[in-house]
N, C-alpha and C positions, 0 to 999 in steps of 0.2 A: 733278979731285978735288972742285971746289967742287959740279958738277955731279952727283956721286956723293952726296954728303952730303945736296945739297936731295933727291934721288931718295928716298932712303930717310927721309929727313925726312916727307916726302909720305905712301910706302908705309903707315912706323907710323902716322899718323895715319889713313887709310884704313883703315887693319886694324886697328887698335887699338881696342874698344869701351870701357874701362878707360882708356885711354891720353888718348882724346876728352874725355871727361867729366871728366878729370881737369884738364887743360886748360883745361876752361870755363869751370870751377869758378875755378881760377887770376886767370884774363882777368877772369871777373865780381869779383871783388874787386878786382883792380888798378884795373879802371875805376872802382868803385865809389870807390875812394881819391882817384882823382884827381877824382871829384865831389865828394866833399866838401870837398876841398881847394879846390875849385871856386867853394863856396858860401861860404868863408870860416871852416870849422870845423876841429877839429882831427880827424883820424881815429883820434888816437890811444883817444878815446871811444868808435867803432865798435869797436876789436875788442878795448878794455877790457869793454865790455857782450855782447860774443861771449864770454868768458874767462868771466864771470861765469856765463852757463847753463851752458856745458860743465864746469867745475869747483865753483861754487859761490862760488868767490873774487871778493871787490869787492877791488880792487885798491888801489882810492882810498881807501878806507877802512879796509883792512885786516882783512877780517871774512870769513868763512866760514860761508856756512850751504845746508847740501844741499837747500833745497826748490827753488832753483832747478833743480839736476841733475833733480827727480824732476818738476817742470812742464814743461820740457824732452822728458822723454820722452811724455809727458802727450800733449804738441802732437803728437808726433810717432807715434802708434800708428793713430789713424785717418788718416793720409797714407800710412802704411807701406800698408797695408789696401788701401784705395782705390789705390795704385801698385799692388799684386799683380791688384786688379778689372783695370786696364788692362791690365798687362804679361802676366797669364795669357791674356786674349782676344789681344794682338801675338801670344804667341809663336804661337799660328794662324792667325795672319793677318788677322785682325776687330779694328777701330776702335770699342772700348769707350767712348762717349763718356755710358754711364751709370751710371756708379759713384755719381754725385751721387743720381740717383733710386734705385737701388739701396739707397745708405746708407739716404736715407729712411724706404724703405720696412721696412728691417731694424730704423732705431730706430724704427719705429711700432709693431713686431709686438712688439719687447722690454718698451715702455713699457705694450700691452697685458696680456702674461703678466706683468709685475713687476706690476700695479694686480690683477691678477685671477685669479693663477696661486697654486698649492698654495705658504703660507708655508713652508717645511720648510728650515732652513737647508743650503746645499750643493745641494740641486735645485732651488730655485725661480731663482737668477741663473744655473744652467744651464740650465735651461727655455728661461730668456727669449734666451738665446743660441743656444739652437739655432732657436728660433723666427726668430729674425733672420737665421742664417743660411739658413733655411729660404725664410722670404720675398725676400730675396735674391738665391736662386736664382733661383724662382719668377719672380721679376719678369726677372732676367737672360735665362731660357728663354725667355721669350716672344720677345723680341730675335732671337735667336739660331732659333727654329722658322721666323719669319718669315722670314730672312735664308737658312735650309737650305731648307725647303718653296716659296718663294714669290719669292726674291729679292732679296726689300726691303732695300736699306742700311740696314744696322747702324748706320750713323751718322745718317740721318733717323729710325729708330725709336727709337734710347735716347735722340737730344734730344725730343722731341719726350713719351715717356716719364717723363721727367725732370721735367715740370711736372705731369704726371698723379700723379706721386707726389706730389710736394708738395701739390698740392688737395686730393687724396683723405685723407691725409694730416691735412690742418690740418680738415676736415672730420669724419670720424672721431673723431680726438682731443676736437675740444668737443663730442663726445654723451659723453664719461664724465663721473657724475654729480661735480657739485664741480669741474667745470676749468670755466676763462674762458678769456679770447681769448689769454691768456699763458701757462698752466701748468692742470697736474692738480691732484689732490689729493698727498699726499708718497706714494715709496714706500716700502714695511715693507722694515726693514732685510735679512731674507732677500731680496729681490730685487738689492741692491747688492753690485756688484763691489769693494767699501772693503777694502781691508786696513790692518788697525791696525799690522804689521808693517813694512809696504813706507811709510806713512806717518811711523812713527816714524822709519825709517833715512832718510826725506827731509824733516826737520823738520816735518811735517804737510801735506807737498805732498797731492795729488790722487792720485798714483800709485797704482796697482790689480789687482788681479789680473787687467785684460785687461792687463797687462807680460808675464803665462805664455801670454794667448793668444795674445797678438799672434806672441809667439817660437814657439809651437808652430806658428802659420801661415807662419814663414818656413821653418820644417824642412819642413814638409808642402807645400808650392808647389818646394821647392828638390829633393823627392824625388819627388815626380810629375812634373815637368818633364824633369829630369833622370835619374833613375834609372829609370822604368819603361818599359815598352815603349808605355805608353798616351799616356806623355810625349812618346814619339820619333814615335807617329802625329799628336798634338795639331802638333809641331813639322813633322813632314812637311808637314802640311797645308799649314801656312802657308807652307811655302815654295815650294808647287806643287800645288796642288789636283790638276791632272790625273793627273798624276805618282801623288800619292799615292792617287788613285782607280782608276788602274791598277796599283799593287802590292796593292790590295785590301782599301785604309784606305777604314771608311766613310765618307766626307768629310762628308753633310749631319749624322749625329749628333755628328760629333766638333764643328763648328759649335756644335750645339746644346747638349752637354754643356760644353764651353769654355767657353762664355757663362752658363751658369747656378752655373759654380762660380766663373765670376769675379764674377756678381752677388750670392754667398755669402759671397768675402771683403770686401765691400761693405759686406754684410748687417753683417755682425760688425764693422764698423768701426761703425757706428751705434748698436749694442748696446754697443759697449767705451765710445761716448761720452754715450747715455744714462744706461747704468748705474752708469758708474764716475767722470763729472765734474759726475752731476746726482744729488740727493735726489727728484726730482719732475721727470714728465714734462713735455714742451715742446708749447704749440703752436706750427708754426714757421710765420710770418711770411713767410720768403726760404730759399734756398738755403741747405745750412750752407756749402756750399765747398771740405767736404774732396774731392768729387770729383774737382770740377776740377781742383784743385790733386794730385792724384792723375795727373793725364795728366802733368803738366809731371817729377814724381817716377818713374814707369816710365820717361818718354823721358830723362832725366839718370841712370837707374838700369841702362839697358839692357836694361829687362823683365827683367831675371835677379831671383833670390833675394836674393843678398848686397847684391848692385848697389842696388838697388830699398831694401831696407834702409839702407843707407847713406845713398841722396837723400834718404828718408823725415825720417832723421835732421838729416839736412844743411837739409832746407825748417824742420823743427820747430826745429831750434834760428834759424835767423833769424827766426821767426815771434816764437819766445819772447823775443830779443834786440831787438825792437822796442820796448816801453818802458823797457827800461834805458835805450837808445841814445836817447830822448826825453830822459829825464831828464839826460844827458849832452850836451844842447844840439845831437843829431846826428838830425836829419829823421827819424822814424819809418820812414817810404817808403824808406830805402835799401836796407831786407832786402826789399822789394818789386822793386827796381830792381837788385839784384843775382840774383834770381832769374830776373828777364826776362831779366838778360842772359847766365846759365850757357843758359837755355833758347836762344834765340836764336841763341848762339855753338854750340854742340850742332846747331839745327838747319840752320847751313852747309857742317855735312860735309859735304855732296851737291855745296855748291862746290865743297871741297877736291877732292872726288873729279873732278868734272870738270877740276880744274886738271890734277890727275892724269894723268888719263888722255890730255888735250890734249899734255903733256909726253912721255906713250908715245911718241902716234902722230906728234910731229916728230921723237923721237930715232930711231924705225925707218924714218923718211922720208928722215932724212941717210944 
């Protein structure tokens, strides 16, 4: 019987992709507890400063105020984004490791059209969004030809890509007239994505009309993946090129099409963060990070729709739970160290799974 139970114990977790991450998610916080408790702090501040983004409530103080709910989501719409970059290139099978240069490149091409694009309220911040997504692609395709036409790993071209965005980039940016090494000139308020509305309902948070796109791109990746037939050759792909080149899926476009609309939802996460948490373009310095952090949120998301949302959400709010949890005497780095360890716990399925399967091949052996 006991032997029954750990089987299936096993099983769910192997098959379970939901089941996994939910688990991880579990683990990384338990540890996390027992680290701070480690250090000598109380945890009870860690997920007093958690409560406080997801609801707005200080506990300790007694006070309510929703801008934290609405920075919260703030954080969390270019990782949502940058997880779909990823998760759309997984589900075909390609290792998107440039969602970072991607984004880049999408908030460069925004911050272009918002400085220089037609002021006209309602076209000029979707201008500049389509442009982002546009360039997005564009940079994603490249990735994605080389990798169909030529060969070349996907994962040596988009790192290696990734700094080409950023030079070109910081480059670019100080030939417009009036920007230094730091910023542009400001943009005219038709180029921003500000809602007075979604601001007010979040005490004057940042929150912005990329809230409708970012939703609009979780419908849109959850309906092409899943519902169309272009979805199911994207998915084929991935899970046997040959396979799916002998049912008479174009394998090298589908490559290349996958990667250019995954460097689209890239694009627009760059756009949602230029537009909508800055007045005035950036010259950037470094990496912004939501890419990266973008890998770690499809693999805890399961590359799905919902899933991918979720982690989105899950990374944004420990991000934003980071200087609360300061101010509460609890090491900033633990929503850091919690997410290594969701990520990490996540990536020993492959153990479990050999444990697994070790356990088959002795029980069919007695």
């Amino acid at each position: 019987m006991k032997i029954d139970i750990r089987d299936r114990i096993l099983k769910a977790f192997t098959t379970s992709n939901g089941l996994v991450s939910l688990v991880a998610v579990i683990l990384g916080f338990l540890l996390a507890t027992i680290l701070v408790l480690a250090v000598g702090r109380n945890p009870g501040g860690m997920y007093a400063a958690i409560l406080q983004v997801l609801t707005g409530f200080n506990i300790d103080r007694g006070i309510w105020n929703p801008r934290y709910i609405g920075e919260w989501i703030v954080s969390s719409m270019p990782l949502i984004l940058c997880g779909f970059s990823m998760g759309f290139a997984a589900r075909a099978g390609l290792f998107n490791i440039g969602a970072e240069g991607q984004l880049v490149v999408g908030l460069t091409a925004a911050q272009f059209v918002a400085l220089f694009g037609p002021q006209i309220t309602g076209i000029h911040w979707f201008l500049a969004v389509v442009a982002a997504a546009l360039a997005g692609a564009l940079w994603g395709s490249l990735s994605g030809f080389l990798k169909a036409r030529y060969s070349v790993s996907e994962v040596v071209s988009t790192i290696m890509m990734n700094y080409i965005a950023l030079y070109a980039s910081r480059a670019l940016t100080m030939l417009i007239p009036g920007s230094n090494t730091y910023r542009t000139p400001a943009f005219p308020e038709t180029a921003l994505l500000r809602s007075d509305l979604l601001a007010s309902i979040t005490n004057g948070s940042r929150l912005s009309y990329g809230l409708w796109i970012t939703i609009f791109c979780i419908i849109f990746y959850y309906i092409v993946m899943e519902k169309t037939r272009y979805g199911f050759a994207l998915r084929a792909t991935g899970f046997n090129k040959d396979a799916a080149r002998y049912a008479g899926i174009h394998v090298n476009s589908s490559i290349t099409v996958s990667m250019a609309i995954s460097g689209a939802f890239a694009g627009i996460g760059g756009a949602v963060v230029a537009l909508g948490a800055f007045n005035y373009g950036r010259v950037l310095a470094a990496q912004e990070g939501y890419g990266f952090d973008g890998i770690a949120v499809a693999l805890v998301g399961n590359s799905g729709a919902w899933g991918t949302a979720i982690s989105g959400l899950l990374f944004g709010m420990l991000k934003s739970a980071q200087p609360l949890m300061q101010s509460r005497q609890i090491p900033k780095e633990i929503a850091s160290i919690i997410l290594g360890l969701v990520v990490v716990i996540i990536s020993l399925r492959s153990a479990v799974q050999m444990l697994a399967d070790w356990q088959n091949k002795k029980r069919m052996a007695q």
